[in-house]
C-alpha positions in Angstrom: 164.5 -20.9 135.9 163.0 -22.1 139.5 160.9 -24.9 139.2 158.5 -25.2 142.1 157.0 -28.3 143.7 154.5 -29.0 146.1 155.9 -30.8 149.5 153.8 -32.0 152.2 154.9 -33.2 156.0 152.1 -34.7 158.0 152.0 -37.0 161.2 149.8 -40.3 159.9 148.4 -42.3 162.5 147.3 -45.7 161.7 144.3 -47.0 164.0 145.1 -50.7 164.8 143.9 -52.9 162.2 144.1 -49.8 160.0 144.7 -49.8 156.2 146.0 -47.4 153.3 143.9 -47.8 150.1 145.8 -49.3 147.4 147.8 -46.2 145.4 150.1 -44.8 143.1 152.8 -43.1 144.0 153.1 -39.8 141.3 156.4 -38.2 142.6 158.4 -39.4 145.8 156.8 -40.1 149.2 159.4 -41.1 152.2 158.3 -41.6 155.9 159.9 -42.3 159.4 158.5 -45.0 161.4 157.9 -43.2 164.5 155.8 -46.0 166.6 154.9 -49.6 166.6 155.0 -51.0 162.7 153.3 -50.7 159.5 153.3 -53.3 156.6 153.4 -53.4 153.1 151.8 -55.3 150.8 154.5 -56.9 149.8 155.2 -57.9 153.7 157.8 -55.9 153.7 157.6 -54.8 157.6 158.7 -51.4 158.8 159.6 -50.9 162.2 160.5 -47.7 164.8 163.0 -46.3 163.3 162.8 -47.1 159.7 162.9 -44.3 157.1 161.2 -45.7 153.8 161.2 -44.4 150.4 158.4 -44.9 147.9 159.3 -43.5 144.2 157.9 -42.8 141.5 155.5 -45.0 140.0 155.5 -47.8 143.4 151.9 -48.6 143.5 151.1 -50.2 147.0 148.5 -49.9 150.2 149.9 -50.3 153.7 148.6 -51.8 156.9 149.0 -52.4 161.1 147.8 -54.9 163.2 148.8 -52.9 166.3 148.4 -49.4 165.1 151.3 -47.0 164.0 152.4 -43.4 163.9 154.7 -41.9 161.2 155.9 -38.5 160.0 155.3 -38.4 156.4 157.1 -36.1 153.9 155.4 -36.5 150.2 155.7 -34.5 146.8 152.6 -33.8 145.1 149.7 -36.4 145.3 148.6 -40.3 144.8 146.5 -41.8 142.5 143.8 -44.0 143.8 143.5 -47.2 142.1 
């Protein structure tokens, strides 16, 4: 049995002073810090090179004082909360 699962890659750019609304993460989400930073809400700050994983569950909303670009790679979708 093949089970089949929907995966998305997109190139996010964050405007500066840009933010994520706050989410829920329904299957894995993972994403390389291509340019400038983005932080978390838990201050957590990811930088150029980074490559962050989100799992199941990790509810969150992101943001960048200067801006940011990042090549995101995401299973399924996000609840908005």
């Amino acid at each position: 049995m093949f089970l089949f699962c929907r995966i998305f890659s997109y190139i996010l750019n964050f405007e500066a002073c840009g933010k994520s609304l706050e989410h829920k993460h329904l299957d894995f989400e993972k994403f390389l810090v291509l340019e400038r930073s983005l932080k978390d809400s838990d201050n957590t700050e990811f930088k150029v090179g980074d490559f962050v994983t989100f799992k199941p569950g990790s509810i969150h909303f992101s943001s960048s004082v200067k801006g940011c670009l990042l090549l995101v790679f995401m299973r399924g979708i996000n609840k908005l909360l």
